[in-house]
N, C-alpha and C positions, 0 to 999 in steps of 0.2 A: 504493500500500500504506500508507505512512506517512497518506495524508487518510483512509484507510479506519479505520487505528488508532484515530487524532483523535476520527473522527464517532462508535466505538463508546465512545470513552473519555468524550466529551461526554452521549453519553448512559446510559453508567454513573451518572454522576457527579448528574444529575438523582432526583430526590426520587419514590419510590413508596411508594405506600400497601402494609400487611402484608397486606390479600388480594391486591394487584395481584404481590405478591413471592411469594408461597404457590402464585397462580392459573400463574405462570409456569414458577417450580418442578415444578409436578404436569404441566404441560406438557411440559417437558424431558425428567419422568421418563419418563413414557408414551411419547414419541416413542423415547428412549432402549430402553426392553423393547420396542416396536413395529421396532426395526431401521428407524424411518423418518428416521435423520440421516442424509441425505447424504452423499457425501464429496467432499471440493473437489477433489481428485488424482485421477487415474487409477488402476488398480488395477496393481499393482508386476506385472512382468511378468522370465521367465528372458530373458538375455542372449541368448538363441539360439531367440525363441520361436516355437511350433508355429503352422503357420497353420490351423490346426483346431483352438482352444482347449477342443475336448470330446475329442480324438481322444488328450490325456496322462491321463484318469482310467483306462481301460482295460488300460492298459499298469501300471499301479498290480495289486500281486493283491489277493485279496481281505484278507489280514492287514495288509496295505499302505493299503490306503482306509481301513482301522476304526482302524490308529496314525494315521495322519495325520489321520483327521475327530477322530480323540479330542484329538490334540494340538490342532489347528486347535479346538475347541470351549472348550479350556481358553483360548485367545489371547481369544477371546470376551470369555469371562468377565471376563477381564481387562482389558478395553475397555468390559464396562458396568460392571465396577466403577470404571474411571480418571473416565468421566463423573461417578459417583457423588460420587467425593473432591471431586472441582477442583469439584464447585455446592455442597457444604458448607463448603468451603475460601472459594469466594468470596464466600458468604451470611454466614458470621463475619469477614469481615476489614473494617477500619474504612477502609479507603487504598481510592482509588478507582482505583488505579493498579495497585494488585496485585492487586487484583479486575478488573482486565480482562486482567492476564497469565494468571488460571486459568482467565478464559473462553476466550483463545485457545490456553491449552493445549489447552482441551478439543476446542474446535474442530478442531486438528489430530488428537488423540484419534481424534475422532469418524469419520475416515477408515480407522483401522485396525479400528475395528467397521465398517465397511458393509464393505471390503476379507475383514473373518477371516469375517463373514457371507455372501458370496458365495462365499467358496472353501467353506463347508461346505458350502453348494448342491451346486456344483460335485462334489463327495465324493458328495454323496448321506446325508449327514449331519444332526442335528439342531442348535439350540442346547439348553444345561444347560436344564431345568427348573425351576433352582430359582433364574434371571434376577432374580427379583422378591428376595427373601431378600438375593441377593451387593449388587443395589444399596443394598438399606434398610441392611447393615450397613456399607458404603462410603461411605454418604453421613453415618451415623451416627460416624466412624470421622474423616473429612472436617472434618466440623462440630467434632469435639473440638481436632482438630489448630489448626482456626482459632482457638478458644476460649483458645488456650495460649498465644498472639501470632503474630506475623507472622514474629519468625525461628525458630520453629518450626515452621509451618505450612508454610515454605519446606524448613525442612531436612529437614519428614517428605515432601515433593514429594521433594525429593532425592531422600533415602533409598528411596522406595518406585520411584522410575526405576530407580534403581541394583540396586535385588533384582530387578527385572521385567526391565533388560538383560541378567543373568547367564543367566536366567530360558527367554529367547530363545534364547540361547548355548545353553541345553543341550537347545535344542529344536532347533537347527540340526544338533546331533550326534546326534540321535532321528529325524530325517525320514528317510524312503527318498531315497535317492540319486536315484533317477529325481521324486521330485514336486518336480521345479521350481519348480511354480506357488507352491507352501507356502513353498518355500524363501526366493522371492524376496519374496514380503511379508514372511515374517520377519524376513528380513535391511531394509529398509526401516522396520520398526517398532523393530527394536532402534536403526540410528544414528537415530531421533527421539526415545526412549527417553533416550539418553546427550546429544544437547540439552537436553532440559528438564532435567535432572540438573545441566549445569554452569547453565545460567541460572539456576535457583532458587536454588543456590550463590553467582551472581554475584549475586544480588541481596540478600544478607544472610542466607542462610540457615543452621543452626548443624547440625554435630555432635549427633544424640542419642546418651541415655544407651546404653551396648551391653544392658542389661536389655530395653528399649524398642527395636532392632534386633532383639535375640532373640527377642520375643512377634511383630514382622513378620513375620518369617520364616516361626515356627513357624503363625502364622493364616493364612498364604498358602498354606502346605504342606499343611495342611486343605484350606483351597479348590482348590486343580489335583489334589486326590488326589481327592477327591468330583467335581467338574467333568470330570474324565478319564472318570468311567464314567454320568452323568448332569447 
């Protein structure tokens, strides 16, 4: 793990042309609305799981599938916008060190989008429609935070884990008791959530103003209110 670090930080740290940074960018972006990242993990599973992994949607009724795809659709969002932040976050930051901590946030990110992408399969569910929009303002949003320094860039990573753990919390008291399956990645994205939160922290990151908590909140609140029915 530690020589895998190394070789990505090494090659962080090497010198790219601004189309070779633009070209990779637009790369990212597209794989990211494509739902073609990967996930390094397995897909979070209940403690007690069915050995018929299609035989728990049915048991779901039908008000049961459309909260749970709506909620599951909103976690979506929320994972292409995290990729969004963390490649604006790391495209303004000048440390080639804290630019490969928001690549491998994102990386680990990028799990809980192919993870909230298959369980909406699973539903019978779609992604938001308006995918393209949440990244360009995420990434837009991202890039500022970098633009303001690094212990801000850090403490708006913080802060934005910390509204999105709560976030999960009151998505864990909105699921049907019966959809396991939802249950258990949520619970798995939240403690990864409340990681990056202290490490961003541990790494210098400050307090923002409560004005600028305020307007997170309230732009989030926007987005899972819209994301919830499209």
């Amino acid at each position: 793990m530690l020589a895998q670090k190394s070789s990505r930080l090494r090659l962080d740290m090497r010198r790219f042309s601004p189309t070779d940074e633009l070209l990779s960018a637009v790369s990212r972006a597209m794989a990211t609305l494509a739902d073609a990242v990967p996930a390094s993990r397995p897909l979070p599973v209940p403690a007690q799981p069915s050995t018929d992994t299609s035989a728990e949607v049915p048991e779901l009724g039908a008000d049961e599938r459309r909260l749970s795809g709506a909620l599951m659709r909103v976690n979506h969002v929320g994972e292409i916008c995290a990729q969004a932040l963390y490649e604006g976050q790391a495209a303004t930051t000048p440390d080639a060190r804290l630019r490969t901590f928001f690549k491998d946030a994102a990386r680990e990110e990028a799990d809980h989008l192919a993870w909230t992408r298959e369980r909406l399969d699973e539903l019978g569910s779609s992604p938001s429609v308006l995918n393209p929009l949440w990244y360009a303002g995420a990434l837009a949003l991202g890039m500022l935070a970098g633009r303001a320094g690094d212990k801000v860039s850090l403490g708006f990573m913080a802060e934005t884990e910390r509204q999105v753990e709560r976030h999960l919390q009151s998505h864990l008291a909105r699921l049907p008791a019966t959809d396991q399956r939802s249950r258990a990645i949520v619970d798995a994205m939240k403690m990864d959530e409340a990681g990056h939160a202290r490490e961003a922290m541990s790494r210098g990151g400050v307090q923002l103003p409560f004005p600028v908590r305020w307007a997170m909140k309230a732009s989030a609140r926007v987005m899972t209110t819209v994301a919830h029915r499209i």
